[in-house]
N, C-alpha and C positions, 0 to 999 in steps of 0.2 A: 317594298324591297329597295327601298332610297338606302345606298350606300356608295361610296367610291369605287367599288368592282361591279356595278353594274351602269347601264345608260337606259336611264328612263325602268321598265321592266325587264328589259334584257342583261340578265348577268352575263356578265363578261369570263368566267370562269372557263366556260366551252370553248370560247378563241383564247383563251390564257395557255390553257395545255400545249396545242398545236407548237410551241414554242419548244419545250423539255422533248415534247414524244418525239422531234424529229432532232434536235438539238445537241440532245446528249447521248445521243446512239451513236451521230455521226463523230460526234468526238470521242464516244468510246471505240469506237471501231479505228478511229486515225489512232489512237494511243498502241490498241494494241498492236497496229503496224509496227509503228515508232517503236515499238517495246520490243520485236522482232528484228528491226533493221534499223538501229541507232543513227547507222553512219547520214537517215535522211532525215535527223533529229533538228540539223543547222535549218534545213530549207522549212521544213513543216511543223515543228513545236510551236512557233510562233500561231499560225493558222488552225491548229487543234485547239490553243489555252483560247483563242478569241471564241473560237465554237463553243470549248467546253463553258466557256464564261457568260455565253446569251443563253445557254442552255439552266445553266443554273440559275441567271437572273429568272428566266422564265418559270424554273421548277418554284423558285419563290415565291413569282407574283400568282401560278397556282395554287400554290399552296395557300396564302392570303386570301383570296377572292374566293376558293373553294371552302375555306370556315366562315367568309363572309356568307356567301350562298347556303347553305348550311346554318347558318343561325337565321339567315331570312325565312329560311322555310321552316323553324324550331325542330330541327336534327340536331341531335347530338356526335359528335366524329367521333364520342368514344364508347357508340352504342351500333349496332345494328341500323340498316343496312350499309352505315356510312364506314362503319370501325374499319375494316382491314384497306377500305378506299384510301383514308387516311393514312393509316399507319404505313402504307408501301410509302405514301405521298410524302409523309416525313423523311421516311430513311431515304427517297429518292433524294430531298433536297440536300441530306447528308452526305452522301457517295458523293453528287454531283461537285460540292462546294469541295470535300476533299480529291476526285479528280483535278477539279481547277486550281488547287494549291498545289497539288506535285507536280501538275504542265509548267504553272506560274514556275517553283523549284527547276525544274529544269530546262526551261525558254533562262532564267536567268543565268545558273550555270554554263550554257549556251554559249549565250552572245554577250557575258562581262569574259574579258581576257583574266582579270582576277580569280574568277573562279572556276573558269574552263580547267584549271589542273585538280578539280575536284572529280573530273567526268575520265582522268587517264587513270585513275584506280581503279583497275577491274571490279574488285570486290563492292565499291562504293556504285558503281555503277549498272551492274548485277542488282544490287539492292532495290537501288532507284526504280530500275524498270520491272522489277517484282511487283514492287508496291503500288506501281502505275497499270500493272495487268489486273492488281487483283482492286483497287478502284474504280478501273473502266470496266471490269467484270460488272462489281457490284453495282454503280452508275444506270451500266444498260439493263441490268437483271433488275433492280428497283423501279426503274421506270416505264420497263415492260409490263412487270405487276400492277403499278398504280395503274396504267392507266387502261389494260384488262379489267383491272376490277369497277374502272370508271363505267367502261363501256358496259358493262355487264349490268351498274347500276342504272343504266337510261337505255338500254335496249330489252335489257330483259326484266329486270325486277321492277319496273315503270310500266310494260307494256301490258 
């Protein structure tokens, strides 16, 4: 099992997760504040785009290490028991990367004077934090799943 995500026999996969499962919860859960109470968008958008941004590095480097682990053991991710593991594990790193591009969008809007008159159009603004409820929705709701179905794959269907 010699590859880059593990040390020595220990895959690194199982400490890779720990990273997205707590990561991108807490930055969907600031978003949907923020998407509730704009006005505390100046002080905390910054500090949710940084969360949401170790969260999705992390849903990555799981994502990587868990197909490495998976072909060390010859599983396929797009067969049985691994399939739907993966599949949340995808779309989790999807949501997450799009989470952290509309924080990134709106931490910039923010704090450039140049484009703070983009955030006084209600309707633009409105927009904005739709699309950031319904990203941190899907963020937290994909990462819940994967990583349900991880645990389900080494607590139950292992044991």
């Amino acid at each position: 099992m010699e590859n880059i995500f593990s040390l020595g026999e220990l895959p690194l996969h199982p400490l890779f997760v720990h990273l997205p499962v707590i990561a991108v919860p807490v930055a969907a859960l600031m978003t949907l504040v923020l998407a509730l109470v704009p006005q505390w968008a100046p002080r905390w958008v910054v500090p949710a785009f940084i969360v949401s941004t170790l969260g999705t590095l992390g849903a990555g480097l799981a994502k990587m290490s868990g197909e490495a682990l998976a072909e060390a053991k010859n599983l396929s991710e797009h067969a049985a028991p691994l399939a739907e593991h993966a599949q949340y594990g995808d779309l989790a790193v999807v949501a997450s990367i799009l989470l952290t591009g509309l924080l990134l969008i709106w931490a910039v809007a923010v704090h450039k004077p140049q484009l703070h008159s983009l955030l006084t159009s209600p309707k633009l603004l409105l927009a904005l934090r739709v699309l950031l409820t319904l990203a941190a929705l899907a963020a937290l709701v994909t990462v819940v799943l994967a990583g349900h179905e991880g645990a389900v794959l080494v607590w139950i269907k292992e044991a």
